[in-house]
N, C-alpha and C positions, 0 to 999 in steps of 0.2 A: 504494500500500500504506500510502503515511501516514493515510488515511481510517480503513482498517483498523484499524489497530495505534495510533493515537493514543488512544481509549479506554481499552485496555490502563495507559497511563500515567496517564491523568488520574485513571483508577479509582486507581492506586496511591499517586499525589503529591495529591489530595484531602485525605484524610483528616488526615495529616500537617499539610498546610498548617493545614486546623480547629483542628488539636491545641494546633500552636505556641503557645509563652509567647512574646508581645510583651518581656515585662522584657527578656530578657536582649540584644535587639537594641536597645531603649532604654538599657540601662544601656552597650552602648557605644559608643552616640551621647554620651550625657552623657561618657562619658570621653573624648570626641573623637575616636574612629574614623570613617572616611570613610564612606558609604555604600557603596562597593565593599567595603573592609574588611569591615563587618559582612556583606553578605552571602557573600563568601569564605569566615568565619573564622565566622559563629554561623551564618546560616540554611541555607549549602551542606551542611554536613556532618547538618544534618538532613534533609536533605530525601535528599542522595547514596542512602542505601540504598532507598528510595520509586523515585527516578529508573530505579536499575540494574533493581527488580524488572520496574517496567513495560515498559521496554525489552525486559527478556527475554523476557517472555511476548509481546508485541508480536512482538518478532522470533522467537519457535518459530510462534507464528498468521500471520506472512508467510510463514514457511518451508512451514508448508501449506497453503498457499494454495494453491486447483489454477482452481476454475470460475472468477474473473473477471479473475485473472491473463493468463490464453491469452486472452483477448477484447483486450486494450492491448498486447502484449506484440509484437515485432518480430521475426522468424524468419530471421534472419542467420546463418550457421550459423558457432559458435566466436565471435559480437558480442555477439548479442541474442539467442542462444538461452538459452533457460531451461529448467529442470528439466521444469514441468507442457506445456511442446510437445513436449518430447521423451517423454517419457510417451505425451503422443497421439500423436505421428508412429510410435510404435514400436507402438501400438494397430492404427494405421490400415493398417500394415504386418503387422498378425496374428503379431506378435512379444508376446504375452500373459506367456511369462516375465522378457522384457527388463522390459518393462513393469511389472511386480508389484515384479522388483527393486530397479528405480532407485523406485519407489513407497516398498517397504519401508525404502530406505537412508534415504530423505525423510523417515521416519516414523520413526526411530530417531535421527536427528540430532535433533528436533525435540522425542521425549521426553528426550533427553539436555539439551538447552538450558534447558527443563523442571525434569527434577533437580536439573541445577546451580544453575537457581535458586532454586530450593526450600531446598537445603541454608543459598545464600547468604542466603536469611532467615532461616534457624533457626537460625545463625551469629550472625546480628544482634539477633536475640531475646533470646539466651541472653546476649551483651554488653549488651544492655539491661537483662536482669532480674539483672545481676551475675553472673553465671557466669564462668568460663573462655574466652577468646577460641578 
């Protein structure tokens, strides 16, 4: 799923990166801060809300993940079982409401992760353009 969902991030942490003012990571090298330092302390907390967004959306697009998931996946039942086998085995068994269910639940989690991250950028927007936190 990292194949998947790694796009998600890099689409996020791209732009960001472009964006960055080199000054203010040169100006504290010049006052002597370490390289860990400045990245901790100037480039981490820019980039942090880029990181969280792509994650999220990565992780709700793993969450529904159904077709190529079940093809890697290991069917251990309560190990390696996963949402989209269970889905099929409950298909395959002509259990059609189980199925829609545990679908639907998959599909609600996933707009929820979604929202949340939505909000958390319009969050960060609005601490960017000077607003109210």
């Amino acid at each position: 799923m990292i194949f998947v969902g790694i796009p998600f991030v890099v689409r996020s942490v791209q732009p960001v990166l472009e964006k960055m003012d080199n000054s203010y990571s040169e100006a504290a090298g010049v006052l002597g801060a370490r390289k860990s330092t400045i990245f901790r302390k100037v480039i981490f907390p820019e980039l942090r809300p880029a990181i969280f967004a792509g994650t999220g959306l990565a992780f709700g697009r793993c969450l529904g993940e159904y077709g190529s998931i079940v093809f890697i996946a290991g069917n251990k039942p309560y190990y390696t079982e996963i949402t989209p086998l269970i889905i099929m085995s409950e298909l395959q068994e002509f259990d059609y409401s189980s199925a829609t269910a545990i679908a639907l639940v998959m599909l609600a989690v996933s707009f929820f992760i979604l929202f949340l991250n939505s909000m958390i950028q319009q969050r960060n927007a609005r601490i960017l353009r000077g607003g109210n936190a």
